[in-house]
DRENSEVO-859338 format. One record per residue (C-alpha): residue in three letters; x, y, z. Coordinates in steps of 0.1 Angstrom, whole numbers, plus 5000, padded with zeros to 4 digits. Example, Ala and Ser with C-alpha at 12.3 -4.5 7.8 and 13.67 -1.06 7.14 Angstrom:
REM residues 2
Ala512349555078 Ser513749895071 
***
This chain:
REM residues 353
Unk500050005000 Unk501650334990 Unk502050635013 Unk499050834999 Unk496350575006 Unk498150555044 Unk497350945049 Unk494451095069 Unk493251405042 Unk492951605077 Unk496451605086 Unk498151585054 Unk499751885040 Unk500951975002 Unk504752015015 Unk505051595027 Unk503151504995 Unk505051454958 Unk503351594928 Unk501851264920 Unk500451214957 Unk498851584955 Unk497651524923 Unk496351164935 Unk495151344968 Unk493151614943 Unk491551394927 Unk490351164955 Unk492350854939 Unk493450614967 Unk491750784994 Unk489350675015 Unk486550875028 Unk484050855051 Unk481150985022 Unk482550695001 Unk480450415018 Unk477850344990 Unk481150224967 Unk481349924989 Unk477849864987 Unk477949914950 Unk480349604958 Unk478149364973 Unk475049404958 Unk475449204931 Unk475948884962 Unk472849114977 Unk470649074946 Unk471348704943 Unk470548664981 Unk467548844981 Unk466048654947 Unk466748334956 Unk467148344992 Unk464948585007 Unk462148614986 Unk461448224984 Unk461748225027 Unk459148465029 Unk456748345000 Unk457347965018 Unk456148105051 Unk452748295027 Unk452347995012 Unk452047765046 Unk448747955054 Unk447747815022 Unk445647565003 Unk447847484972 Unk447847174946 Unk449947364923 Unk446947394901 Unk444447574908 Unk444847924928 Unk446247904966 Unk443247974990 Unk444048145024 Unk443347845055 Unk445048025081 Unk447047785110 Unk444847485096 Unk448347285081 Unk449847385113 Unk446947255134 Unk447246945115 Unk450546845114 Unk450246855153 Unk446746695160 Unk445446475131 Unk448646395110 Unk450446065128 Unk453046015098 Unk454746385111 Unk454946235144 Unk456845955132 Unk459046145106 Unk459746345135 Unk461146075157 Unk462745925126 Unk464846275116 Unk465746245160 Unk466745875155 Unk469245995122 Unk470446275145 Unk471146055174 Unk472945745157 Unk474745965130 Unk476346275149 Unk477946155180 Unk479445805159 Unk480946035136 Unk482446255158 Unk483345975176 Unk485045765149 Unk486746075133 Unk488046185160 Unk489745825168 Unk491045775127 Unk492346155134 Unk494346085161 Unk496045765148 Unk496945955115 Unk498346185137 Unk500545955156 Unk503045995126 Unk501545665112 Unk503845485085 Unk501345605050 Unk499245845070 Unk498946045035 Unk497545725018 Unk495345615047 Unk494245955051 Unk493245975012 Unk491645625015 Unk489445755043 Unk488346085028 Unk487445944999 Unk484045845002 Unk483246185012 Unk483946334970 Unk482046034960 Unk478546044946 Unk475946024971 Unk473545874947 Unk476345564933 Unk477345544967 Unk473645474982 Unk472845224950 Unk475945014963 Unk474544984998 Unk470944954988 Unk472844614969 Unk474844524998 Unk471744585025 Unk469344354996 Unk467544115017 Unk467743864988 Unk470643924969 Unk472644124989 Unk476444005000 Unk475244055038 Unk472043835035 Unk474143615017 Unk476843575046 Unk474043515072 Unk472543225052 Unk476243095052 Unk476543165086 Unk473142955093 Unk474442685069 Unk478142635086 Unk476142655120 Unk474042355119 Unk476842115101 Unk477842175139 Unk477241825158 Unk476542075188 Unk473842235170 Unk472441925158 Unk472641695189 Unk470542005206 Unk466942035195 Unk466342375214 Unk469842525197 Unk468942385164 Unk465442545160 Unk467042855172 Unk469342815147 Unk466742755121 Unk465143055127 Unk468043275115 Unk467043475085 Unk468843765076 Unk466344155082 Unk464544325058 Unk467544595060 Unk465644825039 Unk462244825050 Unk462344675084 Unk460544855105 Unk460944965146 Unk460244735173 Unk460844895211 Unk463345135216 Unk464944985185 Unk464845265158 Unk464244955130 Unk466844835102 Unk465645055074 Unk466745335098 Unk469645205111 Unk471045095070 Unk470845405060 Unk472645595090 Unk475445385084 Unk475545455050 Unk475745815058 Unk478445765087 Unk480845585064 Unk480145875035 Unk480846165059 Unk483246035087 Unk486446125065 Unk485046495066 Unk485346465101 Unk488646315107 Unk490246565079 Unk488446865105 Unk489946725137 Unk493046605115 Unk494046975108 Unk492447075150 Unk495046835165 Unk498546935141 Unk497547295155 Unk498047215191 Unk501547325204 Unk503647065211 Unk505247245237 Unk501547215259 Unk501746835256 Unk506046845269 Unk504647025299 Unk502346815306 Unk504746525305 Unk506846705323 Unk504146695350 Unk503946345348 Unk501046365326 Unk499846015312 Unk498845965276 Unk495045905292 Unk495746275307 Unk497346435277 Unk493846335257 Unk491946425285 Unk493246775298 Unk494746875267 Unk493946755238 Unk489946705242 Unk489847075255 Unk492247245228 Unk489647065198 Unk486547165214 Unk485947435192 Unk486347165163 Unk484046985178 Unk481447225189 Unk481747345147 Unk481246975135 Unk478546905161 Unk476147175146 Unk476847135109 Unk476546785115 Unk472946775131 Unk472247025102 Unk472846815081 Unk471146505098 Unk468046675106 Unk468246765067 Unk468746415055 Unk467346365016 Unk469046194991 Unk469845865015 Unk467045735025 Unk465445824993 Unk468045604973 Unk468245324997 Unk465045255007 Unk462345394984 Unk461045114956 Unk460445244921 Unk457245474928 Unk459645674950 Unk457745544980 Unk459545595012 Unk458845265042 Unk458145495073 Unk460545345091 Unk463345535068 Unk461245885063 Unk462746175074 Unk461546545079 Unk462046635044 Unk461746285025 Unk458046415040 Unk457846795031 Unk459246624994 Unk456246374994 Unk453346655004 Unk455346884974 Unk455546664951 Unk453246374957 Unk450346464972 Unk450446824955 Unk450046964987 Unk452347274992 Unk450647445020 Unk451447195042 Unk454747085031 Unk455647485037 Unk454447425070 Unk456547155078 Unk459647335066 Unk458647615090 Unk458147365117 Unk461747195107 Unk463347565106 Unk461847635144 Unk463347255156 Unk466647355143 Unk466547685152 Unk466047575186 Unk468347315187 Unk471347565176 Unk470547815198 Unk470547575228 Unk473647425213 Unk475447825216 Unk474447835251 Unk475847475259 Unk479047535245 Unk480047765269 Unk480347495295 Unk482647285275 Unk484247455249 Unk487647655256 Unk489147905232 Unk492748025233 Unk491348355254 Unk489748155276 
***
């Protein structure tokens, strides 16, 4: 930056200025000034047009459009709360994709972080190949979503699929067993081994049901390696010098992770906590590719909060109410986020803290 964009006009004088800098300082060139605002407006409003078509306009016609009575045909006609009123009184199916989109959000986020954060940690224990393994594991994350579902739809197939295939071994191999066979209670039990309807079972108890379960490990095995490259790049900025003290100290390797390394990632964590229940209160494309059949027709057990608001669209030509359920899922995560910020004070540390 050259001297003339450096100087205050108020205390700048012709005699410390060359005749390029006072003619610069004339003409405003390099300057700035306090009346010159609007030019960094002029800036950002082509980013400000583009938010405001395709961002704000459709938020606030969405949230019109939930007092509605649409089909997409003929004109929208003004119900009031009624979509609302029914989503929470007379609709069972929102109840269920509700506990369904909690059930993702539950078995997803804290396995991720979880695994992630282990993989991380060996990769950064100056692993022989840590680049390769590292490459391996991140991987699936640039992969298609929709080739990568189609191959565990296959793999989940009750019938053909190459896990239903090793329970049927499993069965055969267990009753060539003389145990098994000289044992007429063990061999009925073993009999009755057939491998789950993956896709389509549904739940039974607390247990969320396969179809549910399939799919959320089809989405922790497509996103952990976003995770461990996060907390990869969280742990090879942690001083060194912090975990000598410790040692110095007499700190173990349980008390290194626990007092210092856990604490100094916390603010990776808290950042892939919340865009990772984002995401899994948003979950689409997987449960769509796994478990729909050919009419697009979603078991409940899978559904999520948006397979539904993409069903009432789209299906049942009902946008009033599938605006009203976006509202709803805006006000869950809305909630969820802001309880999230007041959490994390508790248990995540920043270097001024």
């Amino acid at each position: 930056m050259d001297r003339a964009s450096n100087v205050s006009p108020t205390t700048t004088t012709s005699e410390h200025l060359s005749f390029s800098e006072k003619l610069r300082y004339k003409l405003g060139i390099g300057i700035w000034r306090a009346d010159q605002q609007f030019e960094g407006y002029l800036f950002l409003l082509p980013s400000l047009i583009g938010f405001i078509i395709f961002v704000l306009i459709p938020i606030a016609v969405s949230f019109f459009i939930s007092f509605q009575q649409w089909d997409l045909i003929t004109p929208p006609k003004f119900i009031g709360t009624a979509n609302y009123v029914e989503l929470f009184t007379t609709d069972p199916m929102f109840g269920t994709v509700v506990k369904n989109t909690f059930w993702y959000t539950v078995l997803i986020v804290p396995v991720q972080l979880i695994i992630g954060f282990i993989l991380a940690n060996i990769l950064n224990s100056g692993l022989r190949g840590a680049k390769l393994y590292r490459m391996l594991y991140f991987m699936p994350v640039v992969a298609s979503v929709v080739a990568a579902a189609m191959v565990f739809r296959f793999l989940f197939n009750q019938q053909t699929g190459v896990i239903a295939a090793s329970v049927w071994q499993l069965k055969g191999t267990l009753l060539s067993l003389p145990l098994v066979q000289n044992s007429p209670d063990l061999l009925a039990s073993v009999k009755a081994i057939t491998p789950p309807d993956f896709l389509n079972a549904s739940a039974g108890g607390i247990w969320p049901g396969w179809a549910l379960v399939s799919v959320a490990i089809f989405t922790i095995w497509k996103n952990v390696g976003f995770t461990m490259v996060i907390y990869l790049a969280a742990l090879q900025a942690v001083p060194e010098t912090l975990y000598d003290a410790a040692k110095v100290d007499g700190a173990s390797r349980r008390h290194l992770m626990r007092y210092v390394t856990i604490p100094l990632v916390s603010p990776t964590t808290f950042f892939l906590l919340v865009i990772q229940m984002l995401g899994a209160f948003q979950i689409f494309t997987e449960p769509i590719i796994m478990s729909a059949n050919t009419q697009r027709q979603l078991p409940n057990a899978a559904a999520s909060i948006v397979t539904y608001i993409y069903q009432n669209a789209f299906s049942f030509q009902r946008m009033g109410k599938a605006a009203a359920i976006s509202w709803v899922l805006f006000a869950i995560v809305f909630a969820v986020t802001i309880l999230q910020t007041y959490l994390q004070r508790r248990w995540v540390y920043y270097e001024t803290d």
